[in-house]
C-alpha positions, -999 to +999 in steps of 0.1 A: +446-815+264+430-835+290+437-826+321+445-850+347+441-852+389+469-879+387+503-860+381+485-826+399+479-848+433+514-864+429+529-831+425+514-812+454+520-844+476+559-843+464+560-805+473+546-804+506+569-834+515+598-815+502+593-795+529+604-812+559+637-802+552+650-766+566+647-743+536+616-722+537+629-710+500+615-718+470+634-709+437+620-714+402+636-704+370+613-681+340+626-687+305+607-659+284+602-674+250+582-674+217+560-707+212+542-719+178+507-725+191+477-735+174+442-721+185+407-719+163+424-740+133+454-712+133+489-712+144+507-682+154+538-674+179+529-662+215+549-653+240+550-677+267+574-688+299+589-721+296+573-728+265+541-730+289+505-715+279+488-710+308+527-708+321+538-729+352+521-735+390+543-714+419+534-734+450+548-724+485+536-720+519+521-693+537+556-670+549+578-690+530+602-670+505+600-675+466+630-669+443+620-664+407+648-656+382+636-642+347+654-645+314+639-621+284+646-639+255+619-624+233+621-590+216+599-574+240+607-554+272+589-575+301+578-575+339+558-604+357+533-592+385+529-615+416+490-606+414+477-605+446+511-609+465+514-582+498+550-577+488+555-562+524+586-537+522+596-556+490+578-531+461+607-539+435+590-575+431+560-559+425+567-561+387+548-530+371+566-517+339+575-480+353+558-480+381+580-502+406+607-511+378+620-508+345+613-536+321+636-565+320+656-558+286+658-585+258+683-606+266+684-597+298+675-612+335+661-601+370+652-621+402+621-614+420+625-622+453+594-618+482+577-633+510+545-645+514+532-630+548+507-641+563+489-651+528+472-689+521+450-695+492+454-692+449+465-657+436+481-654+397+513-641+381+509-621+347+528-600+326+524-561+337+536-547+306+514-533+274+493-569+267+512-594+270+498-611+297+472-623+269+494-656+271+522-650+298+500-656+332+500-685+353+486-696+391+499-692+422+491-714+449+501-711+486+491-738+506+484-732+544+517-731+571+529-769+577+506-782+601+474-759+595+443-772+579+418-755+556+389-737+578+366-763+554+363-796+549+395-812+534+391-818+495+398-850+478+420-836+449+430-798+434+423-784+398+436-752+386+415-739+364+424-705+342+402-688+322+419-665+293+408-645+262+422-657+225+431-631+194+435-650+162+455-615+156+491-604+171+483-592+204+508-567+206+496-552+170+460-553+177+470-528+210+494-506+190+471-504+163+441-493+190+461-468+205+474-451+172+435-449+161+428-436+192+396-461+185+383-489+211+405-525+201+395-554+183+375-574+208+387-614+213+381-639+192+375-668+221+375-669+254+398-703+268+395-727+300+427-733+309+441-725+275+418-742+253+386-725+241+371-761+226+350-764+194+336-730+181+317-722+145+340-735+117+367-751+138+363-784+158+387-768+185+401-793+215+389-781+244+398-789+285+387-819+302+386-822+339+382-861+346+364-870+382+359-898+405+322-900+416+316-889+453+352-872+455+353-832+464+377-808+441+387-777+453+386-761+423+411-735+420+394-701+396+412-678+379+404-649+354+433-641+334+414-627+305+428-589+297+388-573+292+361-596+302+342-604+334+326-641+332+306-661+343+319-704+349+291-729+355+294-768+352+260-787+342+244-800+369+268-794+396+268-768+425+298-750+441+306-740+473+329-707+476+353-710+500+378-680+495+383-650+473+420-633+460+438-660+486+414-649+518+389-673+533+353-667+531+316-681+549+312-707+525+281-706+502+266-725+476+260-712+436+254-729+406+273-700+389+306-683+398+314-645+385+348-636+382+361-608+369+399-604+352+424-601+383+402-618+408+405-653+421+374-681+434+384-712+455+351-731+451+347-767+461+329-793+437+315-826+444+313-856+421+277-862+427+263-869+395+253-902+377+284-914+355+287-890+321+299-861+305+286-828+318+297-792+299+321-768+316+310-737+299+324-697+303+308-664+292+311-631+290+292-604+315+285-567+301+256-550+313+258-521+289+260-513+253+301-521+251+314-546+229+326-578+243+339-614+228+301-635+230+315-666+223+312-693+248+342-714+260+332-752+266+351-782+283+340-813+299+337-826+333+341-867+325+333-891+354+352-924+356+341-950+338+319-931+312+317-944+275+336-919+253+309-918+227+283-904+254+264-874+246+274-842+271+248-829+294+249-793+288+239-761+309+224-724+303+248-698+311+235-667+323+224-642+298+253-614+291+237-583+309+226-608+342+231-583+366+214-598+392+232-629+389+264-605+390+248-587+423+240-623+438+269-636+440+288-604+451+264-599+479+271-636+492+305-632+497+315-621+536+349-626+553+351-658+571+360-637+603+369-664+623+392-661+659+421-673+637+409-654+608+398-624+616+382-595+594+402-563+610+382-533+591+397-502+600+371-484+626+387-450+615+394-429+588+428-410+584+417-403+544+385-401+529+388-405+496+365-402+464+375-414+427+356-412+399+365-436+370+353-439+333+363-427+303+367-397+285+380-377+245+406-363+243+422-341+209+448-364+189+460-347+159+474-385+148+447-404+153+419-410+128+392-390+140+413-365+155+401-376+186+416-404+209+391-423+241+414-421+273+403-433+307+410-416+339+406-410+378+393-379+392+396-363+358+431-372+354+448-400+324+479-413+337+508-407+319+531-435+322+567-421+332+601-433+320+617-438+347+603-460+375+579-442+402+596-462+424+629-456+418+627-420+411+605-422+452+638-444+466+666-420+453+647-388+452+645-376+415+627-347+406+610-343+374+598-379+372+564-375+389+539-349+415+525-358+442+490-333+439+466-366+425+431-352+435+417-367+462+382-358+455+368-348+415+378-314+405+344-305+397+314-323+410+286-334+386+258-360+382+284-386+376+262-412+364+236-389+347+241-372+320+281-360+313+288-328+310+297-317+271+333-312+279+346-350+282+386-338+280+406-350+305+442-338+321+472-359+318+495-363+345+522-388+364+504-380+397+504-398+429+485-396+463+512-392+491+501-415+526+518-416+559+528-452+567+500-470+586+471-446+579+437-458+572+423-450+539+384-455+528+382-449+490+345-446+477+351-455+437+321-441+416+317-450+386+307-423+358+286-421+323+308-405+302+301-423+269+292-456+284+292-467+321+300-503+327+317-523+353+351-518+363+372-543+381+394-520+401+432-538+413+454-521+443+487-537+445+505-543+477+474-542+496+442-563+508+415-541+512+378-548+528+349-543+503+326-523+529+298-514+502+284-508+470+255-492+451+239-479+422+236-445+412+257-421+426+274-424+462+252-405+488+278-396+519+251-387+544+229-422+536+252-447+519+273-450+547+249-463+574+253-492+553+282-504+553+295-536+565+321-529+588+321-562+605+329-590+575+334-575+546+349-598+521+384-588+520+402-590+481+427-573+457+405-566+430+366-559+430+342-547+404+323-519+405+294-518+392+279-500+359+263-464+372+275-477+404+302-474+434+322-493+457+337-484+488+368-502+504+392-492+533+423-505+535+460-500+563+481-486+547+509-504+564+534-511+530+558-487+523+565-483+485+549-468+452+515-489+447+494-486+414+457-488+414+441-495+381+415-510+363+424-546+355+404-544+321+438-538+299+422-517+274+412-491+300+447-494+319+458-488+284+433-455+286+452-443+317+424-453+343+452-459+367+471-441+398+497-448+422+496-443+460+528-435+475+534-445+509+560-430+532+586-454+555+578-455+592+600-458+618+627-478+618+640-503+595+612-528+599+588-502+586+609-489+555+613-506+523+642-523+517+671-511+495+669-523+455+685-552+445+717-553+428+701-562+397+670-543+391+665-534+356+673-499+343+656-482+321 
C-alpha cells in the first residue's frame, strides 16, 4: 500500500471546512466484519471495522460531540475503547467489556456517544475485549477549537502512522489456548507500520510507503497499537521533533529515535531535509529482560519526489533490544508544555497516597498443563473479571457483583524487586478502590521480580494523570520524593514503568464513574494485572454521571 499525503490533506481540509456550519456533532457508523487479509505470504480472516485494517480516522474538534453507532456482525462479543478519551460523566462510552458495559452481542448494535473536553491532539480507538484489538484499532485525531493554532510551528501535511503486531495464527485461539495452558502465548510473528510489516525472511511482504516533498514538515501522527510490545520507530537519516504525548502538548525536543509503548501516542514533527531517495522506516521491539518478544524488524520507506524507483534505500540501525538508556532518554525529555494557555495543573496535595505493586505471580490450576497457571496482579491481588458490568452493578446498586476493600498499599511488604519471596500465589478478587469525587490521588506503581521484572505500560481510563517520577529499584518514600517534578511533568494516559523500577503519577479525580487501570500489554491484562477505581458523584447534576443510555448492551 503506498500511502499518500494527497487524499489525507484533502480530507482534513474537507473536514475542517465542514465545520462552518452549526453542528458541533460528528456521527460515524462501525460495521464489525470478518475480512480475508493476506500478511507474510498467508491469508487468513481478521476481524476488522468497515472492512478497514488499521480501521477508519475519527476526526473532530476539541469539545465537539462524536456519535459512533456499532453493528456486531462477527461471532464474537465486542466493545471499542475511545483510548485516551476523558469521557467526563459519560463512563458507558468508555467501552471496557465488564467493566463499564456488557459486550455488544452478535448481531447486535450500541452507540457511543461522548464529548471531547478540553482535549486536542491523536489518541486511538481499539477493541477492549479478550484480543481482538490485534486488528480492530484505529486513530483518533482531534484537531484544535476552530480558530486555535498549534503551540508549534504549522506542519506542511499530516501522516498517521500505526504501528501493530501480526500472528500468522487465529488471534483469538492463540489466547484461549495460552490461557487453558496456563503457559505464557505464542509471541507475534511481525510487527506492521500501518498494517503492513514489509518483506521479512521467506516472504517478499509489501510494506508502507510514506511519499515526501523535499523541505516540507509532517506532523507525523505515532501510534502503538501492538497488544505486547514496546518499540522503538526511527527513519534513516531524519530527526524528529516531539511535540505532544497521549493528545497533551509537550516542550518540543529533538530524537533520532521515538519509544512508544502499546496505548501511548507521539506527535513528532519531520522535515523533508534529505537529498532526493529512499530512506528505511524501520520498528523494533524493546525488552530489557529475559521475556520473549517478536525480534523481527518492520520496514517501510520514506520516498522523496522525484526519486528513481530502482534506487537503493538508505537504511538505519535501530537500537539494540535491551537499550535502556535510549528508553530512559527519551522518557526523561518529555516535560509538559506548561504554557499560560496550557498549563500543567499538578495537584500540590494529596487526599490518597497510594502504593501498587505489579508483576506477576503462580497460581494452582488443576486444568492446566503443569498444574500451574502465571497470573498477574496489583497489590497481590488477580482481577477476576465479573459478569455483570462494574458499572452497571455501581449505577443501580447490585450487590454481589463486586467489593470495594482493593488494598491500597501491599499486604505484606518485601524487597519487591529483590529476590521474591517462595510463595508467588496470589488472591483473586473483583475489587475496587472507592474515591470521593475530586480528590487528589498520587499512586507510586513499583514494579516487582517475581519470575521476571520488565516494563509495564500502565493505562488509567477516564483520566490524564501527571508523570511526577520514576526510578529504579525500589521506591524510597523519605528520599524519592524530593524528586519529583511537580512543576511540568509530562501529563499522559499510559506510561511505562520501568523493569526493577517505579513510577509515580497524581492525578484529580474529578470523573465520576467505574475507571479500570491496567497494564496495556494484553497478555498481562489477560493475567489480571488490572483494577478499577470507583469514583463517587459530587454534588449536583453537573458532577454525577449521567443516566445509561437506552441501549446499552446487557449481559
Amino acid at each position: 500500500m503506498v500511502a499518500n499525503w494527497v487524499p489525507a490533506v484533502a480530507l482534513v481540509a474537507a473536514f475542517l471546512f465542514s465545520g462552518l456550519a452549526e453542528s458541533i456533532v460528528r456521527n460515524y457508523n462501525f460495521s464489525v466484519v470478518l475480512k480475508n487479509t493476506t500478511r507474510l505470504c498467508a491469508t487468513k480472516p481478521i476481524v476488522t471495522v468497515n472492512g478497514n485494517f488499521p480501521g477508519p480516522t475519527l476526526y473532530a474538534r476539541e469539545d465537539e460531540t462524536v456519535i459512533v453507532r456499532v453493528v456486531n456482525g462477527v461471532q464474537y462479543n465486542f466493545t471499542i475503547h475511545w483510548h485516551g478519551v476523558r469521557q467526563l460523566r459519560t463512563g458507558w462510552a468508555d467501552g471496557p467489556a465488564y467493566i463499564t458495559q456488557c459486550p455488544i452481542q452478535s448481531g447486535q448494535s450500541f452507540t457511543y456517544n461522548f464529548t471531547l473536553t478540553g482535549q486536542r491532539g491523536t489518541l486511538l480507538w481499539h477493541a477492549h475485549i479478550t484480543w481482538l484489538r490485534a486488528t480492530v484499532h484505529g486513530a483518533i485525531v482531534i484537531l484544535p477549537k476552530r480558530g486555535l493554532s498549534y503551540p508549534f510551528s504549522k506542519p506542511d501535511f499530516e501522516e498517521i502512522i500505526v504501528l501493530g503486531e501480526w500472528w500468522k495464527a487465529d488471534v483469538e485461539n492463540v489466547v484461549n489456548e495460552a490461557m487453558q495452558s496456563g503457559l505464557p502465548p505464542n509471541i507475534s510473528d511481525s510487527h506492521t507500520i500501518n498494517g503492513f510489516p514489509g518483506p521479512v525472511p521467506n516472504c517478499s511482504s509489501q510494506g508502507y510507503n510514506l511519499n515526501v516533498q523535499p523541505g516540507k514538515t509532517y506532523l507525523l501522527r505515532i501510534i502503538n497499537a501492538a497488544l505486547n510490545d514496546e518499540l522503538f520507530f526511527k527513519i534513516s537519516g531524519h530527526n524528529f521533533t516531539v511535540v505532544e504525548v497521549d493528545a497533551t502538548y509537550t516542550k518540543p525536543f529533538k530524537t533520532d529515535t521515538v519509544f512508544i509503548a502499546p496505548g501511548q501516542t507521539t506527535n513528532a514533527l519531520l522535515t523533508a531535509d534529505q537529498g532526493t531517495g529512499k530512506y528505511l522506516i524501520a520498528i523494533s521491539p524493546f525488552m530489557d529482560t529475559v521475556v520473549a518478544v517478536d525480534n523481527l524488524t518492520a520496514t517501510g520507506t520514506l520516498t522523496y519526489q522525484g526519486t528513481n524507483s530502482l534506487s537503493s534505500t538508505s537504511l538505519t540501525t535501530l537500537p539494540p533490544q535491551n537499550a535502556t538508556p535510549v528508553t530512559n532518554s527519551f522518557i526523561s525529555s518529555l516535560r509538559s508544555l506548561h504554557s499560560n494557555q496550557y498549563p500543567a495543573n499538578v495537584p500540590s496535595t494529596v487526599d490518597h497516597s497510594l502504593f501498587f505493586t505489579i508483576g506477576v505471580g503462580v497460581n494452582p490450576c488443576a486444568t492446566c498443563v503443569s498444574g500451574n497457571q502465571i497470573v498477574g496482579d496489583i497489590n497481590n491481588v488477580s482481577f477476576v473479571m465479573p459478569s455483570t458490568a462494574l458499572l452497571q452493578a455501581h449505577y443501580y446498586n447490585l450487590s454481589g457483583v463486586f467489593t470495594d476493600d482493593f488494598p491500597g498499599n501491599p499486604p505484606i511488604p518485601f524487597n519487591y524487586t529483590g529476590s521474591p519471596p517462595q510463595n508467588l500465589q496470589t488472591v483473586n478478587g473483583t475489587k475496587v478502590y472507592r474515591l470521593a469525587y475530586n480528590s487528589t490521588v498520587q499512586i507510586v506503581l513499583q514494579g516487582t521480580a517475581f519470575l521476571a521484572p520488565e516494563s509495564h505500560p500502565i493505562h488509567l481510563h477516564g483520566f490524564n494523570f501527571y508523570a511526577i517520577g520514576r526510578g529504579v529499584g525500589n521506591f524510597d518514600p523519605v528520599n524519592d520524593p524530593k524528586n519529583f517534578n511537580l512543576v511540568d511533568p509530562v501529563e499522559r494516559n499510559t506510561l511505562s514503568v520501568p523493569t526493577g523500577g517505579w513510577s509515580a503519577i497524581r492525578f484529580r479525580a474529578d470523573n465520576p464513574g467505574v475507571w479500570f487501570l491496567h497494564c496495556h500489554l494484553e497478555v498481562h491484562t489477560s493475567w489480571g494485572l488490572k483494577m478499577a477505581f470507583l469514583v463517587e458523584n459530587g454534588n449536583g447534576p453537573n458532577e454525577s454521571l449521567l443516566p445509561p443510555p437506552s441501549d446499552l448492551p446487557k449481559c
